[in-house]
C-alpha positions as CSV (number, residue, x, y, z in Angstrom):
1,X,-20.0,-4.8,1.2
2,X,-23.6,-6.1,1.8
3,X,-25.8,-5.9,-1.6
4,X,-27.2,-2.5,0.7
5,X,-23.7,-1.5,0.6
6,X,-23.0,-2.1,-3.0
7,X,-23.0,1.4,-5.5
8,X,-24.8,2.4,-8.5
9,X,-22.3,3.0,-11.6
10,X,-23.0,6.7,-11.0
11,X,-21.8,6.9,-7.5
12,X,-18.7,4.7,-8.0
13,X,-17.9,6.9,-10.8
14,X,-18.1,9.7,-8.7
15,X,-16.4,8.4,-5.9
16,X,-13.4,7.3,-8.1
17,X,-13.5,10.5,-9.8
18,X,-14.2,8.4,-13.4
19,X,-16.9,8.4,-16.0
20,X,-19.4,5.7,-15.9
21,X,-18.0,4.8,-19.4
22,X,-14.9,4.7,-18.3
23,X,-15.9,2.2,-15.4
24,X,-17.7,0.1,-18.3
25,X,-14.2,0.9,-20.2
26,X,-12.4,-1.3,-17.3
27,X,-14.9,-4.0,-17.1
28,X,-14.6,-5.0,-20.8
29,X,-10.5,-4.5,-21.1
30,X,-10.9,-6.9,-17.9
31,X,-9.3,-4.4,-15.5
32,X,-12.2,-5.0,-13.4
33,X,-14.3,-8.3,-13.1
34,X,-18.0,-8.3,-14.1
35,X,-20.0,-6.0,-12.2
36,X,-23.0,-7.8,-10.1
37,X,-26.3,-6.8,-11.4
38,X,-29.4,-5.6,-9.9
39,X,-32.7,-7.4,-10.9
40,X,-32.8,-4.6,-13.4
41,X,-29.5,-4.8,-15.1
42,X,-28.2,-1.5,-13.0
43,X,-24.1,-2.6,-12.5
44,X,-23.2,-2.7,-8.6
45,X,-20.1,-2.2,-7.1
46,X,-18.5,-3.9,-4.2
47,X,-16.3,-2.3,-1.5
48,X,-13.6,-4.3,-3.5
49,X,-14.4,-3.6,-6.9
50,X,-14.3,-0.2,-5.8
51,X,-10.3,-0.8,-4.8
52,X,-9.5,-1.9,-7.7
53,X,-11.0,1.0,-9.9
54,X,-9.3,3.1,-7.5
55,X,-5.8,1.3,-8.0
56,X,-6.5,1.1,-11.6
57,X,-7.0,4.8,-11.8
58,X,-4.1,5.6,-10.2
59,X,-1.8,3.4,-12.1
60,X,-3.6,5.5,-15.5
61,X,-2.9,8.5,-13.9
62,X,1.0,7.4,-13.3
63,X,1.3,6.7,-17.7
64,X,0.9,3.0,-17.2
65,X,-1.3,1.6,-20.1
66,X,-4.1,-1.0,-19.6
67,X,-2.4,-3.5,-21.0
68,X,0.4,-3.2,-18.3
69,X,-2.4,-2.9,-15.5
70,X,-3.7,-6.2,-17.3
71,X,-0.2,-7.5,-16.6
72,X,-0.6,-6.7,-13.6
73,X,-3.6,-8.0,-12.3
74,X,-3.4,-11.4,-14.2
75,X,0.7,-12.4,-12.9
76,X,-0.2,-11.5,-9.2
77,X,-2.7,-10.3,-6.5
78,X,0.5,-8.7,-4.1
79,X,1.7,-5.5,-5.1
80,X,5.3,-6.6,-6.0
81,X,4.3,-6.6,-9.8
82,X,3.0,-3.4,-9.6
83,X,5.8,-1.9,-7.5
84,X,8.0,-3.3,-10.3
85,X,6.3,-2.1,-13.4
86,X,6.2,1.2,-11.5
87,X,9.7,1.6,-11.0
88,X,11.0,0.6,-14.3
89,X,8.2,3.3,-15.8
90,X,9.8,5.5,-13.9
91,X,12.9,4.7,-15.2
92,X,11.6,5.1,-18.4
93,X,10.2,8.5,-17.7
94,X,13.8,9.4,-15.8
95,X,15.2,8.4,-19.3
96,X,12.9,10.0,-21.6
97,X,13.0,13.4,-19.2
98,X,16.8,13.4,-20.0
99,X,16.5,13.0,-23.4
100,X,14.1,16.2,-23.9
101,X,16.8,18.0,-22.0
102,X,19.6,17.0,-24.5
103,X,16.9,18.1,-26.9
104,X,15.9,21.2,-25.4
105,X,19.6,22.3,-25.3
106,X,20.7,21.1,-28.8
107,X,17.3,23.5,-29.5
108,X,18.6,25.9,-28.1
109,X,22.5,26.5,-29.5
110,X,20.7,25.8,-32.8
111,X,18.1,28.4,-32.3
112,X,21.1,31.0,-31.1
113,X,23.4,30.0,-34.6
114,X,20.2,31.3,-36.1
115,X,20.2,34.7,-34.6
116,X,23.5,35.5,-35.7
């Protein structure tokens, strides 16, 4: 983006459908580089610093923690990492989702001994 094209920290919140803070959140864990400044200290955001708040969102939204989007970001700019870390969360969660089950039923029986 041209500096014309560039966003306020308001709008790019709002596009990404974040806080401002939360933007400011992802600059300082280094999830997003340093925001350019205006001549007034107003952060500015770049088409591509909009596509990486938009990819770090996401991968927020999908139960990854910042320090796995850190990961991330630092061991590669393809997606392969990502893909990776994404399908062994999911295994994870695929795990974890079978283990409330047992839990659920073993709840269960328990909860009808009870009753009797």
């Amino acid at each position: 983006m041209a500096r014309h094209d560039s966003l306020d920290i308001g709008e790019a919140a709002r596009r990404i459908r974040v806080t401002p803070a939360t933007l400011r959140l992802y600059e300082r864990r280094g999830l997003l580089p340093k925001a350019t400044r205006t001549a007034a200290g107003y952060r500015q955001y770049s088409h591509e610093d909009m596509r990486r708040a938009r990819l770090v969102r996401r991968a927020r939204h999908a139960g990854l923690s910042m320090r796995q989007i850190a990961e991330v970001i630092a061991k590669a700019k393809d997606e392969s990492t990502l893909r990776a870390m994404l399908r062994a969360h999911a295994e994870h969660l695929e795990c974890e989702r079978r283990r409330i089950e047992r839990l659920q039923r073993h709840l269960c029986r328990w909860l009808r001994c009870c009753r009797k």
